[in-house]
ZAKOL-293537 format. One line per 5 residues: number of its first residue (from 1); their letters; for each residue x, z negated, y negated of N, C-alpha, C. Coordinates in steps of 0.2 Angstrom, whole numbers, always signed. Last residue first. Layout:
N
NUM) a) X:Z:Y:X:Z:Y:X:Z:Y | ...
***
This chain:
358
358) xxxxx) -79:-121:-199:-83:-125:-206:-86:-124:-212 | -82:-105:-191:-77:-113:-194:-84:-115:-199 | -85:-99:-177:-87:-101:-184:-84:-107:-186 | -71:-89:-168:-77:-97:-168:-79:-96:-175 | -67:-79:-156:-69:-80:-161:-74:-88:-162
353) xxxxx) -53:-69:-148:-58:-74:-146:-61:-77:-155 | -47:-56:-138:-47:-61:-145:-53:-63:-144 | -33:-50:-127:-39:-52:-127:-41:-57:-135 | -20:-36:-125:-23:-43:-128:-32:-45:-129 | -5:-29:-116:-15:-29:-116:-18:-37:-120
348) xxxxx) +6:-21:-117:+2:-25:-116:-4:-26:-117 | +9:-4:-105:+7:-7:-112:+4:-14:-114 | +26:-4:-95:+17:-6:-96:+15:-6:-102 | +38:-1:-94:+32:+3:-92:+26:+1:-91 | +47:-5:-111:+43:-6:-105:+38:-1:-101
343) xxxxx) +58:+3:-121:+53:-3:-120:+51:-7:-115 | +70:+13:-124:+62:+11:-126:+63:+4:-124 | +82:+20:-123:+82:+14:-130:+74:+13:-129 | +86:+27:-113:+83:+31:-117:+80:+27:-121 | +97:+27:-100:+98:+24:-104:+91:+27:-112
338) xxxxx) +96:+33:-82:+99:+35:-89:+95:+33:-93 | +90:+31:-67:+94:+26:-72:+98:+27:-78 | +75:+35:-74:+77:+35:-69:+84:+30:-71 | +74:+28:-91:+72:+37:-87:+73:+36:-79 | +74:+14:-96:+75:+17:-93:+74:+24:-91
333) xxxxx) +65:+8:-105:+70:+9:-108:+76:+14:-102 | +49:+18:-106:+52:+14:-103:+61:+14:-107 | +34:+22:-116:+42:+22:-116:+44:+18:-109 | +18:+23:-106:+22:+20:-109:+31:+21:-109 | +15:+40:-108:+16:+35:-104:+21:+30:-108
328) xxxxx) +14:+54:-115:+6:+48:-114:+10:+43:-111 | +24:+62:-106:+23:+62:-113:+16:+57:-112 | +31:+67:-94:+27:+59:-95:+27:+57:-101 | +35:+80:-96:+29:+78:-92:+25:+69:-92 | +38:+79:-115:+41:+80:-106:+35:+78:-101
323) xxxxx) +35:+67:-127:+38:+73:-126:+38:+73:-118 | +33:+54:-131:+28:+57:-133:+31:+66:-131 | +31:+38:-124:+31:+43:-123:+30:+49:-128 | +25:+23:-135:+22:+28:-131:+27:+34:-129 | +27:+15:-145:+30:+13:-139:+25:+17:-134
318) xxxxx) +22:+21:-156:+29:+17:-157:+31:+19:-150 | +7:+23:-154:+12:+27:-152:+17:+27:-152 | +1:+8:-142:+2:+12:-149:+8:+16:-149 | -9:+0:-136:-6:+7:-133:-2:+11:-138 | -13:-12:-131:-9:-11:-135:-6:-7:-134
313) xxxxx) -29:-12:-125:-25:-10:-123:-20:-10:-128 | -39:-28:-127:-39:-22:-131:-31:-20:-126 | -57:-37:-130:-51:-32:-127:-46:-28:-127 | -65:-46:-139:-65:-40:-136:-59:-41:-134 | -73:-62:-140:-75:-54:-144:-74:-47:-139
308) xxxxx) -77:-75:-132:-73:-69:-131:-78:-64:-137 | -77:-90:-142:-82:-86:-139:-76:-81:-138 | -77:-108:-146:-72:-102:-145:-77:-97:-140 | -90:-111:-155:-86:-114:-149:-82:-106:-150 | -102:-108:-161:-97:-114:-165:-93:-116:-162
303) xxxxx) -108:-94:-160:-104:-94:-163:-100:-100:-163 | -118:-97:-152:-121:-102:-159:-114:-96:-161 | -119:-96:-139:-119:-91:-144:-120:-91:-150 | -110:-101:-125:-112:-104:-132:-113:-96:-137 | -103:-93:-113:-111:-98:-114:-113:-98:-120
298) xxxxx) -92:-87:-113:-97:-82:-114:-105:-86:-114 | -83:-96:-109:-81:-92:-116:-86:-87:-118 | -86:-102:-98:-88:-104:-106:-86:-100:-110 | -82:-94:-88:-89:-89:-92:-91:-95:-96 | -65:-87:-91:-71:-93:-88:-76:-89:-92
293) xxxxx) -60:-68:-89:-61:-78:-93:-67:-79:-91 | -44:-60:-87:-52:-63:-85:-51:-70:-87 | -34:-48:-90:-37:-51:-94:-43:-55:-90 | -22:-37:-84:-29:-40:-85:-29:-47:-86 | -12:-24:-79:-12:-31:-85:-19:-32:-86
288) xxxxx) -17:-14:-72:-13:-19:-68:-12:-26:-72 | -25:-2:-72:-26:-6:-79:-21:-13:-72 | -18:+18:-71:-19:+9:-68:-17:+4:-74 | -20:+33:-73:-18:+26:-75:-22:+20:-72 | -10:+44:-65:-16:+40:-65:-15:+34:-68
283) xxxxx) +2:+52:-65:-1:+55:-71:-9:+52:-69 | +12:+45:-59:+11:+51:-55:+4:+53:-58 | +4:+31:-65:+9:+33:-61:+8:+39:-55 | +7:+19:-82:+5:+26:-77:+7:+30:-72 | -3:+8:-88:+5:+9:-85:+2:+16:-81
278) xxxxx) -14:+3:-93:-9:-1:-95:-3:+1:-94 | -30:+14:-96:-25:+9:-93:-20:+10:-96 | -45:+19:-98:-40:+16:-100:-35:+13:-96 | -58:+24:-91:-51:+27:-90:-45:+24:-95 | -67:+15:-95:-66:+19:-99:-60:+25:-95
273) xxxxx) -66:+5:-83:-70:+11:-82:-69:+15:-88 | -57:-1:-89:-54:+3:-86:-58:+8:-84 | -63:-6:-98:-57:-4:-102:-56:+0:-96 | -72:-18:-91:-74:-9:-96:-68:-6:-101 | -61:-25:-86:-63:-21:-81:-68:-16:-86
268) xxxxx) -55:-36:-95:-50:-27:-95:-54:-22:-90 | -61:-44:-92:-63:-42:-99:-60:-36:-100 | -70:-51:-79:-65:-47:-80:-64:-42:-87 | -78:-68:-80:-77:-59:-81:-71:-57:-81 | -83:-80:-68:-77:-77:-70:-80:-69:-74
263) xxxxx) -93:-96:-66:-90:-88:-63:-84:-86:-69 | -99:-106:-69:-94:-105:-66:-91:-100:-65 | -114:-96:-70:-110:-102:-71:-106:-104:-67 | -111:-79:-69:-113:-85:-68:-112:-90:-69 | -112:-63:-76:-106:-70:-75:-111:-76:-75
258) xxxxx) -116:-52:-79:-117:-54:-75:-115:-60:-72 | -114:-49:-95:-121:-52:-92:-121:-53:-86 | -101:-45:-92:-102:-50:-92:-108:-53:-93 | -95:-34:-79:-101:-35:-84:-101:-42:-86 | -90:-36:-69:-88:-31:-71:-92:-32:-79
253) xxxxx) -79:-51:-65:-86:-47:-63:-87:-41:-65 | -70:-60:-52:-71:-57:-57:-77:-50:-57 | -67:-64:-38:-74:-64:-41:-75:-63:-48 | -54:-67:-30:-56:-72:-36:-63:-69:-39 | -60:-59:-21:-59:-64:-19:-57:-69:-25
248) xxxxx) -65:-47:-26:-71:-51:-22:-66:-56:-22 | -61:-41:-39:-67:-40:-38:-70:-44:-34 | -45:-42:-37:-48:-46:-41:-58:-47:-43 | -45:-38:-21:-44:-45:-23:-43:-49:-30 | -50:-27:-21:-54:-32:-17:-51:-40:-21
243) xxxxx) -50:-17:-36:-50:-21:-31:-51:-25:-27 | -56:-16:-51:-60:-12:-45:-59:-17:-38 | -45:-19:-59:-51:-25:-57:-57:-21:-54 | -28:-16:-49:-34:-13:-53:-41:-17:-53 | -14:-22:-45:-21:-20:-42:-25:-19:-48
238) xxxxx) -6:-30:-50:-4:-24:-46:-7:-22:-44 | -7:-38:-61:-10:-41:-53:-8:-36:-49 | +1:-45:-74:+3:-42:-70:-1:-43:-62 | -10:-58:-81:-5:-56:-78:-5:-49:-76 | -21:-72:-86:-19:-64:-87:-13:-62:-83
233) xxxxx) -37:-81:-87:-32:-79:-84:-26:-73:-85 | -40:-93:-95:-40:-88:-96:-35:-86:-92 | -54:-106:-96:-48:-104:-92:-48:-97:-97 | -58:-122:-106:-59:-116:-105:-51:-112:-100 | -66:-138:-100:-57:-134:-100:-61:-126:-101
228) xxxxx) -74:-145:-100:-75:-143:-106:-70:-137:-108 | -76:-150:-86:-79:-143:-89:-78:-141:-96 | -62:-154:-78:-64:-154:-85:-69:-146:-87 | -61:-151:-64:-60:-159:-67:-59:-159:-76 | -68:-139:-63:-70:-146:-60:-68:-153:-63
223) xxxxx) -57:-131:-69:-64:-133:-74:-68:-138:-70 | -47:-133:-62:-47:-136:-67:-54:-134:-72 | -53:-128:-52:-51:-136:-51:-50:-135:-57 | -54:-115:-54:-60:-117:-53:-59:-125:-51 | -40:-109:-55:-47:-111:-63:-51:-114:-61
218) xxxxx) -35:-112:-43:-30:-116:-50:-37:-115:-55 | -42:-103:-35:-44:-109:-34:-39:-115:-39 | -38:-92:-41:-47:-95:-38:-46:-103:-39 | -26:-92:-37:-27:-91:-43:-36:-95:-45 | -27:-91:-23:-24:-98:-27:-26:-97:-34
213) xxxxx) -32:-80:-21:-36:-85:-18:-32:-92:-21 | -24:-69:-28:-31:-69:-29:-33:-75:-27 | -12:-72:-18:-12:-74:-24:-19:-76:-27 | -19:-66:-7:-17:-71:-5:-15:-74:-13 | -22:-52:-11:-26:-57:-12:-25:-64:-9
208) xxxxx) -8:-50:-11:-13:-49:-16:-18:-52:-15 | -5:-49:+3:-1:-53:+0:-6:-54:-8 | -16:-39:+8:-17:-46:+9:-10:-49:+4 | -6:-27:+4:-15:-30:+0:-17:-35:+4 | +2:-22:+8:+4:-26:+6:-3:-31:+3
203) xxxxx) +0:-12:+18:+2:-18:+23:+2:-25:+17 | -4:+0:+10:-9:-5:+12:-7:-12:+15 | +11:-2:+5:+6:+2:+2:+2:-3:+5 | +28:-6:+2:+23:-6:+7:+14:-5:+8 | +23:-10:-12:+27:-9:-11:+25:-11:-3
198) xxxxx) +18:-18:-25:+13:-14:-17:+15:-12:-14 | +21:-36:-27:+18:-27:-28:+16:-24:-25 | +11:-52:-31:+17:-48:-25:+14:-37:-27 | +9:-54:-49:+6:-52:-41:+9:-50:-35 | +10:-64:-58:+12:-57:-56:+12:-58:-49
193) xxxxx) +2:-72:-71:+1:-72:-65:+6:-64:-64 | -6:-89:-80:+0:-81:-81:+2:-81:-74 | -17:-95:-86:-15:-95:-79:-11:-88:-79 | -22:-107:-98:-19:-100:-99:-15:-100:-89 | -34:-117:-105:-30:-116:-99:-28:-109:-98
188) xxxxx) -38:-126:-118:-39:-120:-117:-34:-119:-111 | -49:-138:-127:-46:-135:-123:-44:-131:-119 | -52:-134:-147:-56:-136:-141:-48:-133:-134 | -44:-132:-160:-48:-137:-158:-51:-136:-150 | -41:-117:-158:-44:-117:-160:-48:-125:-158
183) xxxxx) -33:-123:-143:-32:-117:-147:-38:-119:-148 | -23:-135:-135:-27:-135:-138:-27:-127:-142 | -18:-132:-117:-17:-135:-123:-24:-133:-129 | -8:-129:-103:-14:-131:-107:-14:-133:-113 | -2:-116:-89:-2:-120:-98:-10:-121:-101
178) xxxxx) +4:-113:-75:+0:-114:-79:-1:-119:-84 | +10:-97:-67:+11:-104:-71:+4:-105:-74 | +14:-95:-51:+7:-94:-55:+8:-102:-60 | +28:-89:-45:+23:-94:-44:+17:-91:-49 | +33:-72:-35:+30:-76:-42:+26:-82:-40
173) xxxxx) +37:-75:-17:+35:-73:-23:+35:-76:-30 | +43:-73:+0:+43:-76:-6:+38:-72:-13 | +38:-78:+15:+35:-74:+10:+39:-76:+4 | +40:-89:+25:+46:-85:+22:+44:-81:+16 | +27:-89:+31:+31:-94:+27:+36:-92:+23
168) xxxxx) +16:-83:+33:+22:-77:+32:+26:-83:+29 | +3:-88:+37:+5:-85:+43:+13:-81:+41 | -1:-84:+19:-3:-88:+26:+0:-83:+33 | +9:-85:+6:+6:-82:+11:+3:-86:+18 | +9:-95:-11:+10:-97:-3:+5:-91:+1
163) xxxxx) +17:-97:-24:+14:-93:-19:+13:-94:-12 | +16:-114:-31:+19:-109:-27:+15:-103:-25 | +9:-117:-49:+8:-116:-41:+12:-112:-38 | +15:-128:-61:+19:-120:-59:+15:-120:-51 | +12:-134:-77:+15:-134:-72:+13:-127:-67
158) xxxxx) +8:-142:-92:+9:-134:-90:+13:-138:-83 | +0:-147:-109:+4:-151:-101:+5:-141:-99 | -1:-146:-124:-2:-151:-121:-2:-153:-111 | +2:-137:-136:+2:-137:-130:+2:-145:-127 | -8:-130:-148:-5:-136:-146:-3:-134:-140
153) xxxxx) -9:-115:-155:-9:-118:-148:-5:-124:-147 | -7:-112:-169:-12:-110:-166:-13:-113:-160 | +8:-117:-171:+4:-118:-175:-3:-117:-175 | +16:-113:-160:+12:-121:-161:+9:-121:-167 | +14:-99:-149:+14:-101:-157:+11:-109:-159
148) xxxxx) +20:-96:-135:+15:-97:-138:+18:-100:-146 | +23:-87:-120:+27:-88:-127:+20:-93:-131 | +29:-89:-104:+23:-89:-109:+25:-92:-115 | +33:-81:-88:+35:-86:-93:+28:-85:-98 | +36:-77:-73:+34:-76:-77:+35:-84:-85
143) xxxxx) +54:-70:-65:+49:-75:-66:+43:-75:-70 | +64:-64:-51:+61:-62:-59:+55:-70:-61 | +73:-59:-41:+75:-67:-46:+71:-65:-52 | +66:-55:-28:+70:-52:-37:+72:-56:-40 | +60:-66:-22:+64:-60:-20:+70:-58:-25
138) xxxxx) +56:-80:-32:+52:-72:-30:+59:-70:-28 | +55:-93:-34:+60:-91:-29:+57:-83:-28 | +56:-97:-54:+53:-96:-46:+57:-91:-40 | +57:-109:-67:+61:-103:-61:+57:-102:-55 | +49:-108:-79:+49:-113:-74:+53:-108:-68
133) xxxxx) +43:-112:-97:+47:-107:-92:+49:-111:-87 | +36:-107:-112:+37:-114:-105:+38:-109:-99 | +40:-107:-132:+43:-104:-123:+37:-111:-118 | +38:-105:-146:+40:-108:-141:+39:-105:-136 | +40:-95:-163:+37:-94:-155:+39:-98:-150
128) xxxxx) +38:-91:-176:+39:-98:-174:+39:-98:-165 | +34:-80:-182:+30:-82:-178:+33:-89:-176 | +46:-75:-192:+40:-78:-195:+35:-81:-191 | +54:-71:-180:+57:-77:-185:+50:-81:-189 | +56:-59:-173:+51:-64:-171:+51:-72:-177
123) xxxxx) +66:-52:-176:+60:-47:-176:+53:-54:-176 | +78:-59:-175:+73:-60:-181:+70:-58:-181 | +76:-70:-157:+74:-62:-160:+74:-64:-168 | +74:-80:-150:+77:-81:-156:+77:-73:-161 | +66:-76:-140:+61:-78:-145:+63:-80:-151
118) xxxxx) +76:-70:-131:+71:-65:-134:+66:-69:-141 | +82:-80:-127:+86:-75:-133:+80:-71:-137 | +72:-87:-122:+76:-91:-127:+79:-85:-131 | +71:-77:-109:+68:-77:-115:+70:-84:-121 | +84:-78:-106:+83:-73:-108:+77:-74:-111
113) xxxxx) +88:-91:-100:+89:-89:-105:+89:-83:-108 | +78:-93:-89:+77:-96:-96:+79:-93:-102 | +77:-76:-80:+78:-84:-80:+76:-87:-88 | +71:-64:-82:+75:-66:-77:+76:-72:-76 | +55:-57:-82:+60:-60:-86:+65:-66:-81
108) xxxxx) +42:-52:-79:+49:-50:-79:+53:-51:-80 | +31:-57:-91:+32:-56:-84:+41:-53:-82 | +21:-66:-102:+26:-63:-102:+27:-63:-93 | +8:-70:-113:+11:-69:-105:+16:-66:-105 | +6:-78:-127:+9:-70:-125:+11:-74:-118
103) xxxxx) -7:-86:-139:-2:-87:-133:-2:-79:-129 | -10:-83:-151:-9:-88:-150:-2:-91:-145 | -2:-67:-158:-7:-70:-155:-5:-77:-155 | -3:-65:-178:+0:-62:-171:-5:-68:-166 | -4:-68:-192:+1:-72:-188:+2:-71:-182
98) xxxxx) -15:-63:-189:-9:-60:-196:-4:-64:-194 | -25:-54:-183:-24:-61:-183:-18:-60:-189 | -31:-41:-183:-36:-47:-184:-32:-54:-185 | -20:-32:-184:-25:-30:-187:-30:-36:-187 | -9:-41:-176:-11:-41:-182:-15:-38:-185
93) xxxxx) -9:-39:-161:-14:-42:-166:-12:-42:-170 | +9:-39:-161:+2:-38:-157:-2:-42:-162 | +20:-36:-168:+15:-32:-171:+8:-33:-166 | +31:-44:-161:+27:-45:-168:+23:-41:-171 | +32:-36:-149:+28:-45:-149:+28:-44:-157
88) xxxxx) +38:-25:-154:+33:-24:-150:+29:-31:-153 | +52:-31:-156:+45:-26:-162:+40:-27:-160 | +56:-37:-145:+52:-42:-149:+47:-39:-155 | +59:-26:-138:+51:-28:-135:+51:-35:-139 | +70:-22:-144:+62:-16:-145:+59:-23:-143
83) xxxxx) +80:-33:-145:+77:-32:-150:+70:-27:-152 | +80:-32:-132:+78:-38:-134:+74:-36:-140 | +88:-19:-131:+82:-21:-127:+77:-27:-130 | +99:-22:-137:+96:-19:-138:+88:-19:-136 | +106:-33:-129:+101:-35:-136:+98:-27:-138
78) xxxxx) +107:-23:-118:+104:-32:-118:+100:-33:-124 | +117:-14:-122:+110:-13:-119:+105:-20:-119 | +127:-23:-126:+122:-18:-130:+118:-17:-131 | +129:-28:-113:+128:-35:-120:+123:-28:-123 | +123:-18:-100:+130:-17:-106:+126:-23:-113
73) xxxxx) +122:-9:-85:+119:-13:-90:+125:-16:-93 | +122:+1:-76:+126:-1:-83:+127:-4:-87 | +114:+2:-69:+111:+6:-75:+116:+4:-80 | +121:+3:-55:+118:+10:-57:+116:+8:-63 | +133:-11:-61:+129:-9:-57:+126:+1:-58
68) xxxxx) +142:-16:-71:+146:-11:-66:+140:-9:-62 | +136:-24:-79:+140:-18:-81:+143:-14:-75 | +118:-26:-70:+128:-28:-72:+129:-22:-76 | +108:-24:-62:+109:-24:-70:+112:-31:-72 | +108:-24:-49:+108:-18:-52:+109:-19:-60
63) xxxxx) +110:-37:-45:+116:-34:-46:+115:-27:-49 | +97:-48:-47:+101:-46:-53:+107:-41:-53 | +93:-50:-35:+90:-46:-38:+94:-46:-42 | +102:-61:-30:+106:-53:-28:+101:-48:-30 | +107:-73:-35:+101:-71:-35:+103:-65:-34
58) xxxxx) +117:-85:-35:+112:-85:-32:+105:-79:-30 | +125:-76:-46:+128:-76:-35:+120:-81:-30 | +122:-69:-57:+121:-76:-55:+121:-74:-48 | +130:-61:-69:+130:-61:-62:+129:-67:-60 | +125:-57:-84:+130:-59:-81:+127:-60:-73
53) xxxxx) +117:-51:-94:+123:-45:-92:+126:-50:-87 | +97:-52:-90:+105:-54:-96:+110:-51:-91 | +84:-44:-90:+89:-46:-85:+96:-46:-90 | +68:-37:-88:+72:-41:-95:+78:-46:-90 | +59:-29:-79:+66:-30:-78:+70:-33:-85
48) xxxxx) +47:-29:-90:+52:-24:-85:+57:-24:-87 | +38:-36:-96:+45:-34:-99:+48:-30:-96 | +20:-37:-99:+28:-37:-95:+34:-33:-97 | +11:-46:-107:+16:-41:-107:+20:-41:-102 | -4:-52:-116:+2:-52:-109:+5:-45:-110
43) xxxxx) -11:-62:-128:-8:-58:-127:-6:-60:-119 | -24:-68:-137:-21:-69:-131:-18:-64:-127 | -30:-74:-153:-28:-68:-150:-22:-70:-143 | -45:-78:-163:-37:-80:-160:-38:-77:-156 | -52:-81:-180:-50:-76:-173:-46:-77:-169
38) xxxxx) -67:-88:-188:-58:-87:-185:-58:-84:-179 | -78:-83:-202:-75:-84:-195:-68:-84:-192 | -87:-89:-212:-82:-89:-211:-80:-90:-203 | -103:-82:-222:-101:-86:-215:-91:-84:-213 | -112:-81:-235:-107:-80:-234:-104:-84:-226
33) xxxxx) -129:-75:-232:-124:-82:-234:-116:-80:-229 | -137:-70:-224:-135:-66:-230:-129:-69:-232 | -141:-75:-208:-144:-77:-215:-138:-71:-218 | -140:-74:-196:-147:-68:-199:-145:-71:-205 | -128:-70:-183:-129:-75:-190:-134:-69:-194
28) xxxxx) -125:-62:-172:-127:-69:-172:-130:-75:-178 | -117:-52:-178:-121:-50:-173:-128:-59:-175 | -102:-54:-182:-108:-58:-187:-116:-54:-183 | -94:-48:-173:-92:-55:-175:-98:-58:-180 | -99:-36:-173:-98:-40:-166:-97:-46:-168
23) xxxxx) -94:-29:-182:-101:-30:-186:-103:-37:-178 | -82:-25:-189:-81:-31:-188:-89:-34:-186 | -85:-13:-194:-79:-13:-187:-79:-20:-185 | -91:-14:-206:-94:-13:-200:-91:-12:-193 | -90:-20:-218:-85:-23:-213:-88:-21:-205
18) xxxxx) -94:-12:-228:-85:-11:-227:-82:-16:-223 | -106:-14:-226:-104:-10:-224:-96:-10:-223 | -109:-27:-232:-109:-26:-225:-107:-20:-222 | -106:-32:-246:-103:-27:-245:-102:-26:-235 | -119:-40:-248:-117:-34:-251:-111:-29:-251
13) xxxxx) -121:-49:-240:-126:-44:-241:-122:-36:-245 | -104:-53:-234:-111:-54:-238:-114:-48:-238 | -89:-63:-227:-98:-57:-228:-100:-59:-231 | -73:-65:-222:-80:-64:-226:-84:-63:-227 | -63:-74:-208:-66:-65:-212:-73:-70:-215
8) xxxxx) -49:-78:-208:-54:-80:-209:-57:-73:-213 | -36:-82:-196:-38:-76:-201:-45:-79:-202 | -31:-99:-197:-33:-93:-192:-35:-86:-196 | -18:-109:-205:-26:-109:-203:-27:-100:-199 | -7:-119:-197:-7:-111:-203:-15:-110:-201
3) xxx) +0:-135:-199:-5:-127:-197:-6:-124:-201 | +17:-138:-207:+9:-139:-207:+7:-132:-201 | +30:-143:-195:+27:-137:-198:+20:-138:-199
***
């Protein structure tokens, strides 16, 4: 399959007005002369609960969603399900990219062959979408995975950190996958991440930043053993980039003028001082899906390397609530365990990245 080249935006003196929503992307460039830029776009989503109808006797997280369990889960309810959260996946980013994102985080997802059904979706047929999917021993039998489009993201290698608690060896959790590969010519390392929950309220915030310190320490080797590796972190963190564990112990920043060399931004953390968030709970919103990138993606301001543009909450009103006291809140496909055809309780969240082409 040839590459599909990136969205390529325009300009001139003349019509800078009808691109002033775009004015972030040519900030950098003083001449008049038409300049051509590309955009590439890095999605995460969690799925809640994406769990196929049969009964794996390994994993006792999946008995709730049977056909005989509290939600009844039923082949109908299955593809039905498949089929919102792939509308969903083919409408992220297309306002800037047309082909959608590079690469989508995915969380909650039960095994292999639930996302393989999800990416044969026809909601998803013009994206071409591969998988890297790796089983981890979390409690829940849930895992995260990562969709990505080979025609924007070579991939070139992916492997899986365990969770490991200090002092709780039995602790299970989410691994922490990691994919590398080529976006936009230069190399790009995508670290997809869900965070032990919070279930057990304060007793749980060390599990959280027991992830936070593997996670530190997956970006900061792999730009040690290649400065040129750009990281992108994203996931499900279960914590807010206020946090101790995403604010001091992996060291995301709040500002990107403030990022250091080597350092980290938190690119969903002015999203949340806006009061923006991703999922809502008892009428507060928490930004849980975040977005932090190496600070090469904020060195070069030639424009002529992959640069961070912006951030964005995919909050759109398809997949929003819009009646009864949790009207504002992401649909869920669930009400409690009464069946209501949405989606997921989170909104995905996407980060885009810009280069000067040729």
């Amino acid at each position: 399959m040839p590459p599909l080249p990136p969205v390529v935006i325009s300009y001139s003196a003349m019509h800078r007005k009808l691109l002033l929503s775009l004015l972030l992307l040519t900030l950098s460039m003083g001449s008049a002369a038409a300049q051509r830029i590309g955009v590439w776009a890095v999605a995460f989503y969690n799925l809640e609960n994406l769990f196929d109808t049969e009964d794996d006797p390994d994993n006792p997280g999946d008995d709730e969603f049977l056909p005989t369990g509290p939600y009844q889960w039923t082949q109908d309810k299955y593809e039905q399900k498949l089929s919102n959260l792939a509308t969903v996946i083919s409408q992220l980013a297309r306002e800037h990219c047309p082909v959608g994102p590079a690469v989508i985080g995915i969380s909650e997802v039960e095994n292999e062959r639930v996302v393989a059904d999800l990416v044969a979706r026809p909601e998803l047929r013009d994206m071409g979408l591969r998988y890297v999917h790796y089983p981890s021993p979390d409690r829940r039998g849930i895992d995260v995975a990562l969709l990505y489009n080979p025609r924007l993201f070579r991939l070139t290698g992916s492997c899986v950190y365990p969770f490991v608690m200090p002092g709780q060896p039995n602790f299970r959790s989410r691994d922490q996958l990691v994919v590398t590969g080529q976006m936009g010519g230069e190399p790009v390392s995508v670290i997809v991440n869900h965070w032990p929950s919070r279930y057990g309220g304060d007793k749980s915030k060390p599990s959280r930043a027991a992830a936070a310190a593997i996670c530190r320490h997956i970006a900061d080797s792999i730009c040690a053993a290649s400065p040129a590796n750009k990281v992108i972190i994203v996931g499900d963190l279960n914590d807010d980039p206020t946090d101790e564990s995403c604010a001091k112990v992996l060291g995301a920043t709040r500002r990107a003028k403030d990022v250091k060399p080597g350092g980290y931004f938190n690119a969903t953390w002015p999203l949340f001082d806006r009061g923006i968030g991703s999922l809502c709970y008892q009428d507060a919103w928490c930004l849980y899906d975040q977005h932090i990138i190496s600070a090469s993606f904020l060195a070069d301001k030639s424009g002529r390397t992959l640069r961070f543009w912006k951030t964005e909450v995919f909050n759109r009103d398809f997949i929003t609530t819009d009646v009864g006291k949790k009207k504002g809140y992401p649909k869920r496909a669930f009400d409690g365990s009464r069946w209501q055809n949405g989606y997921s309780d989170h909104f995905p969240t996407i980060t885009y990245f810009t280069k000067q082409l040729p």
